[in-house]
N, C-alpha and C positions, 0 to 999 in steps of 0.2 A: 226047710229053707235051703240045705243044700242043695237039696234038689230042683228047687225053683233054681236057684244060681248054675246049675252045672245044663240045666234045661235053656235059660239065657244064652249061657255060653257057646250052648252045640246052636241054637238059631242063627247069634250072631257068628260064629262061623258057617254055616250053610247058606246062610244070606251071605255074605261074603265069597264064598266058594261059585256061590251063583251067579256075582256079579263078575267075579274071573271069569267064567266059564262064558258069559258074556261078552264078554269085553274080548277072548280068543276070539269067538264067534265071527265079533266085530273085524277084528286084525286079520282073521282069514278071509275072509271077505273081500274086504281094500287088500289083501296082497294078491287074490284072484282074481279083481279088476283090473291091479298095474298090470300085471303080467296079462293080460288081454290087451289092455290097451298100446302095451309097447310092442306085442307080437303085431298086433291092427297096422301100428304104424311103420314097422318091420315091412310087412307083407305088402301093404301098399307102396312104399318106397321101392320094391324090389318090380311090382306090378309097372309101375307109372317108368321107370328108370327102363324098361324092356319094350313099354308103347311107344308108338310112336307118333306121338301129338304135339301143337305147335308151343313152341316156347310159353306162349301165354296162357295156354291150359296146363303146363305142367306145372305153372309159375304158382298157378292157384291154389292148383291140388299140394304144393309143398309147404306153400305158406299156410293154409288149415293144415297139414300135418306136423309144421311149426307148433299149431297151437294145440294142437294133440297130447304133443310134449312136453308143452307147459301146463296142460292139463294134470300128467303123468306128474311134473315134478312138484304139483301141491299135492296129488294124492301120496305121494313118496314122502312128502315133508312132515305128514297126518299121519303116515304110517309111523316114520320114523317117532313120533311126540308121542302116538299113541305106547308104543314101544317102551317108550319113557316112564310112561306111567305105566304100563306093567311092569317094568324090570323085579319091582321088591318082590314080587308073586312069583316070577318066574323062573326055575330051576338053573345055574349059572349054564350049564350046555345047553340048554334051551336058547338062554337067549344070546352066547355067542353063536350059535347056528343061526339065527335072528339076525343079527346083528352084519354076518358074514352074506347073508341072502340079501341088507340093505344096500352093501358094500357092491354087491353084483347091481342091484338094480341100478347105483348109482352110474359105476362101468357103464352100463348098457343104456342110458336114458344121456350121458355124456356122450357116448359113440353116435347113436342114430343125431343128439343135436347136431353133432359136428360132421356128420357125412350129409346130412339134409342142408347145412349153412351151407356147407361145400359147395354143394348143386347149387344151391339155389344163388348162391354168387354167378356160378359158373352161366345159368340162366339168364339170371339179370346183365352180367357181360354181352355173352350173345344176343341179347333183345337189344339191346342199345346199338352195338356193331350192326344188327338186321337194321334196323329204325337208322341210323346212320347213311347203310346203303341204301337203303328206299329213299332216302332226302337226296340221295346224291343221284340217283335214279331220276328220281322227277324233277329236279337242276334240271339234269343233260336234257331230259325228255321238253323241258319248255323250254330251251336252247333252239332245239332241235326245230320243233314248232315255230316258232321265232323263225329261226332258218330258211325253211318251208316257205310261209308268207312270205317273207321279202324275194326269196327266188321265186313263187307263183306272181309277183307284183309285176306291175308293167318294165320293162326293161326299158329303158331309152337308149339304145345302142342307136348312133347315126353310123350308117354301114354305107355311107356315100364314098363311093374310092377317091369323088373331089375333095370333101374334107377331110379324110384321114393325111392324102398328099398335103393339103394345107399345113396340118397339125406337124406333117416332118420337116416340113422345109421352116416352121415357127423355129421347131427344137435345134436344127443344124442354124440358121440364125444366128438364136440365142448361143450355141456350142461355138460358132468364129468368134462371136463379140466375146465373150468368155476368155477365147485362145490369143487376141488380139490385145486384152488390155493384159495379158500376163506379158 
């Protein structure tokens, strides 16, 4: 019987041992994904911020890189819980070197959000100021149009030198009768 009991005992540690050994597996894994996927978003950032395309495709490509990041910060939240649930398994510098690599991803997943919001404020600015001037662009432009017409439209100038003289001798006239009742 002890040896049944001490034969229990090494399975359920081995089984145990296996599902550690697992469960690393697992956490190396997901910390091999973030760190792809923030390098991804990294390099695209540096990529897109060097092209030179119009406000409205960078606009795109930053907003999916937005969600890139939020991608990143569930997988980072999963790691971190999973984390959790190893801690009792895991050797105390194990897991503050663990711990201290979460502390990085965090840095780095806070960095890229906040230089990607940056831009893409800075984007959204400039499209609005672009779309701004364009409205104010085609104003002037149907102004202009406008303009056009009425100078192409028939003119009715009378260029008679009898009624122009009419029209001064109306206005000197009207300027004595003026000078008269003052």
């Amino acid at each position: 019987t002890l040896y049944h009991k001490l034969k229990r005992q090494i399975e359920q540690k081995i089984s145990l041992l296996e599902d550690t050994v697992e469960a690393c597996q697992e956490h190396e894994k997901m910390c091999t994904q973030l760190e792809a996927q923030l390098e991804a978003v990294k390099n695209e950032q540096i990529k897109v911020n060097e092209e030179m395309l119009p406000i409205e495709e960078k606009l795109k490509i930053y907003h999916s890189l937005v969600g890139s990041l939020q991608d990143s910060g569930s997988l980072l939240k999963r790691i971190t819980e999973h984390i959790e649930t190893l801690s009792p398994q895991l050797d105390p510098s194990a897991l503050e070197t663990t711990n201290h690599q979460v502390l990085s991803w965090q840095d780095k997943l806070k960095n890229l959000h906040s230089a990607i919001g940056d831009i893409v404020m800075d984007c959204e600015n400039r499209l609005v100021q672009s779309i701004d001037f364009q409205t104010e662009i085609c104003r002037s432009l149907d102004w202009l149009r406008w303009v056009k017409t009425e100078l192409n439209g028939k003119l009715s100038l009378d260029l008679k030198l009898q009624s122009i003289q009419e029209e001064i001798r109306k206005v000197q006239i009207h300027q004595e009768e003026v000078q008269s009742s003052l």
